[in-house]
C-alpha positions in Angstrom: -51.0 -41.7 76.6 -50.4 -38.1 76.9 -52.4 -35.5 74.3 -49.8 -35.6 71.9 -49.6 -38.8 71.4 -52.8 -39.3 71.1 -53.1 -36.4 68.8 -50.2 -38.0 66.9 -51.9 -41.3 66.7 -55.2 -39.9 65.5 -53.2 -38.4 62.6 -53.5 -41.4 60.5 -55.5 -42.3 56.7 -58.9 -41.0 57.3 -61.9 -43.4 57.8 -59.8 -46.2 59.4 -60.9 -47.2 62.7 -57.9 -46.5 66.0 -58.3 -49.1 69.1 -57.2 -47.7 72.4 -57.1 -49.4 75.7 -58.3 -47.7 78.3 -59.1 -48.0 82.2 -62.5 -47.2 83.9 -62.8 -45.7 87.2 -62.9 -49.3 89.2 -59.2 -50.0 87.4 -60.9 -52.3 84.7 -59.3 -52.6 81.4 -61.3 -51.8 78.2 -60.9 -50.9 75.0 -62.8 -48.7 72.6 -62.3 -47.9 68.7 -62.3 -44.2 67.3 -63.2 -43.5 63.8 -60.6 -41.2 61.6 -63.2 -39.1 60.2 -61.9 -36.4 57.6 -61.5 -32.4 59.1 -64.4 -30.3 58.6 -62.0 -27.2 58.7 -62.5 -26.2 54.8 -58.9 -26.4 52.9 -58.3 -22.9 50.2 -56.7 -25.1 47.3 -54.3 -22.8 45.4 -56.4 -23.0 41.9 -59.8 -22.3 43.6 -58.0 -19.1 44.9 -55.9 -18.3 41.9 -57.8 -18.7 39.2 -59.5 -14.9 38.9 -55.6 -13.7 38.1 -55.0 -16.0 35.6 -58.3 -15.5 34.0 -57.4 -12.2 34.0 -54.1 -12.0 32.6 -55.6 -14.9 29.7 -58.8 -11.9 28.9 -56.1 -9.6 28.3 -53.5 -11.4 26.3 -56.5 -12.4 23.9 -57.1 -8.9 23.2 -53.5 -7.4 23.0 -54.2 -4.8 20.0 -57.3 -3.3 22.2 -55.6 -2.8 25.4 -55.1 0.5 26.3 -51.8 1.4 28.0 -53.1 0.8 31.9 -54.3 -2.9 30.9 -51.0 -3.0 29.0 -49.3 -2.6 32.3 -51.1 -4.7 34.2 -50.6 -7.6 32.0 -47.0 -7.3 32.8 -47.8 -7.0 36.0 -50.1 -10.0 36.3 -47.7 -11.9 34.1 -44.4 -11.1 36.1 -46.5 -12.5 39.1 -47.9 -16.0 38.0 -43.8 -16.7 36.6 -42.2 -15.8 40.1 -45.3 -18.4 41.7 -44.6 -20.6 39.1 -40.8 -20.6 39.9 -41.3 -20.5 43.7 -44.2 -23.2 43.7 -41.8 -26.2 43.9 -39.9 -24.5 47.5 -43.9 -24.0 49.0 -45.1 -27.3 48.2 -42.0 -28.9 50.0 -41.9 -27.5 53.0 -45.9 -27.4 53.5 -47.4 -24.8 52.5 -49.7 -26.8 50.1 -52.7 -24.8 50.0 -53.7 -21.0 49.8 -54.5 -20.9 53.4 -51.0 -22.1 55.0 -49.2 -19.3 53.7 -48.8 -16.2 56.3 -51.7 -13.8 55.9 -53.7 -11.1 58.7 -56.9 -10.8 58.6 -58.1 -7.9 60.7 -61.3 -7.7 58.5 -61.6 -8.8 54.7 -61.2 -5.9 53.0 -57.7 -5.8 55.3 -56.8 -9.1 54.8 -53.1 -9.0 53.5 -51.2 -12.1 51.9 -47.2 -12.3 52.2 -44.7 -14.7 50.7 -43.1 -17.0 53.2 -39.2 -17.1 54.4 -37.7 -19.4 51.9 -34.4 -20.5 51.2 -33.2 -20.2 47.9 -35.5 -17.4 47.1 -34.8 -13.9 46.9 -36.2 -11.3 48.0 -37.4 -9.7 44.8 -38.9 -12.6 43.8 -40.7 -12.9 47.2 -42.1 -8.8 46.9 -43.9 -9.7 43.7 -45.3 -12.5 44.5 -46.3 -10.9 47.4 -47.9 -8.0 45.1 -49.5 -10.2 43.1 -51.6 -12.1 45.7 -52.6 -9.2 47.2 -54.2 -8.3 43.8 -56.7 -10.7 44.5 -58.6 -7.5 46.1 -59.0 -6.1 43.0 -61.4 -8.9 42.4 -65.0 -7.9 43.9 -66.1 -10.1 46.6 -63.5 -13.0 46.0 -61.9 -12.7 49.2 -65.2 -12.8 50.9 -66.0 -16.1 48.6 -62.8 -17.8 50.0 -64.0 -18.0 53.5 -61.4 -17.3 55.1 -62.6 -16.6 58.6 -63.4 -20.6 58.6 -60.1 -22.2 57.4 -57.3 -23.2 59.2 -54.8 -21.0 60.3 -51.3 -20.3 58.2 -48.4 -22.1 59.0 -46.4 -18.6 59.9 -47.4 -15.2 60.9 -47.6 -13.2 58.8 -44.6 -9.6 58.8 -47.4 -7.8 60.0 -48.7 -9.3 62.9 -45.3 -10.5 64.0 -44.2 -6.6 64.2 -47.3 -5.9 66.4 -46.5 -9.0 68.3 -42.8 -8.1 68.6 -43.7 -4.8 69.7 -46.1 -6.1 72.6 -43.4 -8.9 73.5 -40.3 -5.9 73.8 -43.0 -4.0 76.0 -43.6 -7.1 78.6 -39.6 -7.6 78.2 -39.0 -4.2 79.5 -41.7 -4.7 82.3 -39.7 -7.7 83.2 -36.1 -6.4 83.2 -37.4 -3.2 86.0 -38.7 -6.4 87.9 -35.3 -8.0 87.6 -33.3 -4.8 88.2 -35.3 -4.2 92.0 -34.9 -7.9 92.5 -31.3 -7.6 92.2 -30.6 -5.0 94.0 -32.9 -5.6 97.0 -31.0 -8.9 97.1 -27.2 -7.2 97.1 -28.4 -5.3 100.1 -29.5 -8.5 102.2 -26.3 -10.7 103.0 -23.2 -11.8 101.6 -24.8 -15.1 100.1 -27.1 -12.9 98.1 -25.3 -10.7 96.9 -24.3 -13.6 94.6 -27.8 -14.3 93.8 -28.1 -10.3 93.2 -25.4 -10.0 90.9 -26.4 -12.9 89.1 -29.8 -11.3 88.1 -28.4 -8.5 86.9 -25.9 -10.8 84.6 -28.8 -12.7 82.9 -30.4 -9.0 82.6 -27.8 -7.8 80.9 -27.4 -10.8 79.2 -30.8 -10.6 77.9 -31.0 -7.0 76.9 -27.9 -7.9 74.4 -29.5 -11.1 72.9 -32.7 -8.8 72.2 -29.7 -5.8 70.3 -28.2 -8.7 68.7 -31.4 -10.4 67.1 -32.5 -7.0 66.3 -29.6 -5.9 64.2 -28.4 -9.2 62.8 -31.3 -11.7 62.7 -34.4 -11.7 60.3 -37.4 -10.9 61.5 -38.1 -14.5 63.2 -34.9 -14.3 64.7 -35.6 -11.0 66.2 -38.7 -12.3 67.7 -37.3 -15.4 69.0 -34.3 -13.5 70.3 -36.9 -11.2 72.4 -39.2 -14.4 73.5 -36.0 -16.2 74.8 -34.8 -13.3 76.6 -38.3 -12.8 78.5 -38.2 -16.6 79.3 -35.3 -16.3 80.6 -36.2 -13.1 83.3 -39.5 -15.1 84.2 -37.3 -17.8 85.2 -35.0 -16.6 87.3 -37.5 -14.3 89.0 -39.0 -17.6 89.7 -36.0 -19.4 91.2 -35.9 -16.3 94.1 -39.2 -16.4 94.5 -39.1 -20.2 94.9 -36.0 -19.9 97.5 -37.8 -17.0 99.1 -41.5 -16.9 99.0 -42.8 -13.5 98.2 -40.1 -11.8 98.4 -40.5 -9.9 95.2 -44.0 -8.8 96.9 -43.6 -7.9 100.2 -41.3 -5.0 99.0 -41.5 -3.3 103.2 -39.8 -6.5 104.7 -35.9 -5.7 104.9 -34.7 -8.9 107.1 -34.9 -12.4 105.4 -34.2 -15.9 106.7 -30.5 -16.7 105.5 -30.6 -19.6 103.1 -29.0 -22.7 103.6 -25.9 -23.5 101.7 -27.3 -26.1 99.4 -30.1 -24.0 98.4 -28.1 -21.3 97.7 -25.7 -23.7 95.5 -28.8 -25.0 93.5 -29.7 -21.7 93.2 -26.5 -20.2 91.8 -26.0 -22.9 89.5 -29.7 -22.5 88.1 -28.6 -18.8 87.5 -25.5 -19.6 85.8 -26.8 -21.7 83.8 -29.2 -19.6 82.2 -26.7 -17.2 81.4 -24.6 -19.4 80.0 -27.5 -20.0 77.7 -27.8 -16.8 76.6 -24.3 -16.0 76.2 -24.3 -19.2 73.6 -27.5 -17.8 71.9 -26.0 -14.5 71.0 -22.6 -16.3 69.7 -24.8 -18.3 68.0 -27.0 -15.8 66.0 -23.2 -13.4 65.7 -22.1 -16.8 64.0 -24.7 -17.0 61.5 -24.5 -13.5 60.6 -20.8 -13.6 59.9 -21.5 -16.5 57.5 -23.3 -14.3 55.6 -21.0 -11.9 55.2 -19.4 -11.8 51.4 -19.0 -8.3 50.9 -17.0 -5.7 52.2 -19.2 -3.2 52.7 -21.5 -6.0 54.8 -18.0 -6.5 56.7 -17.4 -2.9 57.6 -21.7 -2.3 58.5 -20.8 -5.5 61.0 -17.6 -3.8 62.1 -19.7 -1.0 63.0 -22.6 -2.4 64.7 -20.8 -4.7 67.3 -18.4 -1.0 68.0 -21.6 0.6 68.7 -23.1 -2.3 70.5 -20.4 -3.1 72.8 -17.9 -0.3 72.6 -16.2 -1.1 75.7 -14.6 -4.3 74.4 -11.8 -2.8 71.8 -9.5 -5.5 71.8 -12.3 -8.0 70.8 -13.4 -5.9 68.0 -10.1 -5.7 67.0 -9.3 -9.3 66.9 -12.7 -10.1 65.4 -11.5 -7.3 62.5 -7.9 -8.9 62.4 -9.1 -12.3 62.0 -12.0 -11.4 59.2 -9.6 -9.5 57.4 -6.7 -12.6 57.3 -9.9 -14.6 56.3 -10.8 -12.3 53.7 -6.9 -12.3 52.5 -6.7 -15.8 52.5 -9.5 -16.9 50.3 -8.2 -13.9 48.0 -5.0 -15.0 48.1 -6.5 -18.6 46.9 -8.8 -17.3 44.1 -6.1 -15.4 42.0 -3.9 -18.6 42.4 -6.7 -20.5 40.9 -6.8 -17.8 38.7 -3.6 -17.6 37.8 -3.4 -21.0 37.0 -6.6 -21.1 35.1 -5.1 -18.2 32.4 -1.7 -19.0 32.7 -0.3 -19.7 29.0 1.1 -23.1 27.9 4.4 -23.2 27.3 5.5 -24.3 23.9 6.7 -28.3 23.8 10.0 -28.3 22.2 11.3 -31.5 20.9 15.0 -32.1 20.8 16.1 -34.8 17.7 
């Protein structure tokens, strides 16, 4: 039984007893029961961390007349908060997030420690900012975020935007690193033999390959997107710097040797058809995230800020541009050209019924 099955199987009601069978060193079967006790990592339930904000906002609606204009304002405020949680409540609790410490949050120190409103579908993003403000008020009640322990609870379920930007940020530097790696990989190898000269120009096919996945998820993905775009494109460089290093050992080291052993045919075919592979993989990963973000599109200003960012992304391929314009715009005619029939139809008059005697 691997670790995550084991894990897996531990998962189960707590205080219930699991029987696994298990072999001593001498090859003897035994088995031995293991108690579901209950986790010890403390859970933040949403009304234990809550609760200041609405006892806030219930002080001040009990003495409307007295307010002055700033506690005024922050009733709305307080109130336009607890409505967008208690419209987007439903959204967290289905897909997990069904305690105060799941949702994304970075905490740096307590005093830093910042609360954001997950990615959900369904819910926009204005929604999403205030609810966002309105946790984050929390601050304004002394030493409650110190209370809620934070430090000792679980993890969230996401990053939070701020620690994926630094995290980004540190995973585009190490992505750069590797793509100088690649590009003196490459051309060392063109400047061996014939056979690697294939290999070579491989390399600098997933690199290139790479560097537009990373453009692409960084001008049409969300934010997750965008990271996963830049961790797929570093997976990809560590692994075909490992397939030449695995065909020749150290030769990404020993920079001062020039001659090589030639490689053997088949090794050079598993090789190449590793490589390819992987850049056949990439090349699917960027027409899948251009895919998604022409779905999106329903306006034509979004259409002609698309138009624009694959011209200056790629502005060597014109006639591709072109026919992706040509084809969104017969698209764009079409369903037009379908809604004012629809329309038509909807407003057309009835015609009078005549009967003849």
């Amino acid at each position: 039984m691997s670790h995550a099955e084991l894990q897996k199987a531990m998962q189960g009601q707590e205080y219930t007893l699991l029987s696994l069978g298990i072999s001593d060193a001498k090859g003897a079967e035994q088995t031995i029961s293991v108690s579901r006790s209950p986790s010890t990592t403390p859970r933040i339930g949403w009304t234990q961390a809550l609760k200041p904000l609405r006892d806030r906002r219930q002080a001040l609606e009990r003495s409307t007349k007295d307010n002055t204009k700033a506690e005024t304002t922050e009733l709305a405020v307080l109130s336009q908060g607890e409505s967008a949680f208690v419209k987007i409540w439903p959204k967290l609790r289905a897909i997990g997030f069904t305690t105060f410490d799941t949702i994304p949050r970075s905490s740096t120190t307590i005093a830093r420690t910042r609360f954001s409103c997950p990615i959900l579908r369904g819910v926009s993003a204005a929604d999403a900012q205030v609810l966002t403000e309105w946790l984050n008020s929390l601050h304004r009640v002394e030493g409650h975020i110190a209370g809620l322990e934070l430090a000792e609870a679980r993890p969230s379920s996401l990053p939070s935007t701020e620690v994926l930007h630094e995290s980004l940020t540190r995973k585009r530097r190490s992505l750069a690193l590797l793509e100088g790696r690649a590009g003196v990989v490459a051309s060392r190898l063109t400047a061996l033999s014939t056979s690697a000269t294939t290999l070579g120009a491989s390399i600098m096919e997933i690199q290139n390959a790479c560097s537009r996945l990373e453009r692409v998820g960084e001008q049409e993905g969300n934010p997750l997107q965008c990271y996963r775009s830049a961790d797929d494109s570093a997976s990809a460089l560590r692994t075909a710097l490992a397939v030449i290093e695995h065909i020749l050992p150290g030769f990404e080291s020993n920079r001062q040797q020039l001659h090589w052993p030639r490689l053997p045919a088949q090794t050079h075919s598993s090789a190449l058809t590793q490589l390819t592979a992987m850049i056949t993989s990439l090349h699917t990963a960027v027409d899948r995230l251009t895919q998604a973000a022409d779905l999106r599109v329903t306006r034509l200003p979004t259409l002609m800020r698309r138009f624009y960012n694959r011209c200056s992304r790629d502005p060597l391929q014109k006639d591709a541009h072109r026919s992706w314009w040509e084809n969104k715009v017969a698209l764009c005619k079409t369903a037009y050209g379908f809604e004012s029939t629809q329309l038509a139809r909807r407003v057309q008059p009835k015609q009078p019924q005549v009967k003849v005697q």
